[in-house]
C-alpha positions, 0 to 999 in steps of 0.5 A: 456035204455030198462032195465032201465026202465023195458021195452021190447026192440027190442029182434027179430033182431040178439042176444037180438036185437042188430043188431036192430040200424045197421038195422035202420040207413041202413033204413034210408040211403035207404029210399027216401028224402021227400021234403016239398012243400014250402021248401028252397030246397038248405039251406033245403039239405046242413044243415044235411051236413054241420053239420055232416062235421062240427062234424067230423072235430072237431075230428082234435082238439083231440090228437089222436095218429094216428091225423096228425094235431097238433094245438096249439090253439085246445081249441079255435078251438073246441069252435069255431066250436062247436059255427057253429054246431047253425046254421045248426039248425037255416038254418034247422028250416028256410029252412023247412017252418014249424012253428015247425021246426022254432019254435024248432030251435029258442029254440035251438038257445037261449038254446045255446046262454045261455050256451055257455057264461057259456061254454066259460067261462069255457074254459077259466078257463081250459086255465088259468090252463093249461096255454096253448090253446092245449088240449095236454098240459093237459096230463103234468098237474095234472087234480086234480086242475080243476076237482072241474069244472067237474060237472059245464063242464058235465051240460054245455055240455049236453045243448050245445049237446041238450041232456036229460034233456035239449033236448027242440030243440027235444021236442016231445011233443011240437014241433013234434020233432022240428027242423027236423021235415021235415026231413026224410031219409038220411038227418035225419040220418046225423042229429043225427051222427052229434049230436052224433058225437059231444056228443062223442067227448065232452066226450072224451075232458072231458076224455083228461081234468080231467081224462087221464095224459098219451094218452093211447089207452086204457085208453081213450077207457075205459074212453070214455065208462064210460062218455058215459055211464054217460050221457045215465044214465042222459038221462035215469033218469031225466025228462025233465026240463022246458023252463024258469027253463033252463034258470034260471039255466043258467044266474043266477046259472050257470053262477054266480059261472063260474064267481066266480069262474074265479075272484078266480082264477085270484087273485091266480094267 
């Protein structure tokens, strides 16, 4: 990102400063929690928890070759559990008793709100071609025949994680970080690997979905590398949208065509 932008990063921190992340994440673990004074101090502290089990449990829907879970209705169980990761956001913005924290929650909630319909309809253009509810099956099917969905799947996602252009539950500049604000410490470290954690795998089920036919280690390692880049090159490039023109573009762009384009498949089929 620092070379992106022209800018100088961290560079005194191991070779060109990339030790700099290890340091800080291990700074954030040994710093003291901070609560605040009027805080609901149980919902307060269970929601960077909840939300980090949340994020690595979604792993178990991937086919991973060391995965010891197979489940036959993995689509539906990712969409489930990426709908939960809302309300660790809204118990966080709740519990923290700063109208900002709750001010950055009730944005995020009605971002994801609006882009999960879009989302599940997606998801249910993927079954109708997979003709199946397991991410699995993909690696029998030729990827070409929904890859026209990709760009739709790739806007989707980036709102659902809350990732730039569409960060508006973090926006720095009008909500003071927003959600978790309040947070600091280990708690605000569980945060983002849950966030982070989730982004990941989004780009390894974009990977599994429209790329890779055969489950190579490799393969989904190199491609996990390309989507992710991919989405730091979005976050490095464009501004950040306004509040109404994400929802405009929600329910009367993106919305529309999923439609379409589900009625189009349906009287294919």
């Amino acid at each position: 990102m620092g070379l992106f932008h022209l800018r100088v990063g961290p560079v005194k921190v191991g070779f060109l400063g990339l030790v700099q992340p290890l340091l800080d994440a291990f700074k954030l673990l040994t710093k003291r929690d901070i609560y605040p004074l009027r805080s609901n101090k149980i919902p307060y502290s269970l929601r960077p928890v909840i939300a980090l089990c949340v994020s690595l449990f979604v792993w178990t829907t991937l086919p991973l070759r060391f995965n010891i879970l197979s489940i036959n209705y993995s689509l539906t169980l990712f969409f489930l559990l990426r709908t939960l990761m809302v309300f660790p956001v809204l118990f966080s913005g709740w519990s923290s008793n700063s109208k900002y924290s709750l001010v950055g929650s009730l944005r995020s909630i009605a971002q994801s709100i609006s882009y999960e319909s879009v989302f599940s309809t997606l998801l249910i253009i993927s079954t109708v071609f997979l003709i199946s509810y397991r991410i699995q099956r993909s690696a029998n099917i030729s990827s070409m025949a929904w890859v026209f969905i990709l760009p739709l799947w790739v806007i989707c996602t980036l709102a659902e994680t809350h990732r730039a252009p569409f960060d508006f539950s973090e926006a720095e500049s009008e909500l003071v970080s927003g959600f978790n604000t309040e947070y600091s410490g280990a708690f605000f470290a569980f945060i983002f690997l849950s966030e982070y954690s989730i982004l990941l795998f989004s780009c390894g089920l974009i990977c599994y979905l429209f790329f890779i036919l055969e489950f190579s280690a490799l393969g989904l390692t190199f491609c996990l590398i390309v989507i992710s880049f991919l989405f730091i090159w979005i976050r490095i490039t464009f501004c950040r949208f306004r509040y109404d023109f994400l929802m405009i573009l929600a329910w009367k762009t993106l919305l529309p065509i999923s439609l379409c384009v589900l009625i189009a498949q349906i009287s294919m089929f």
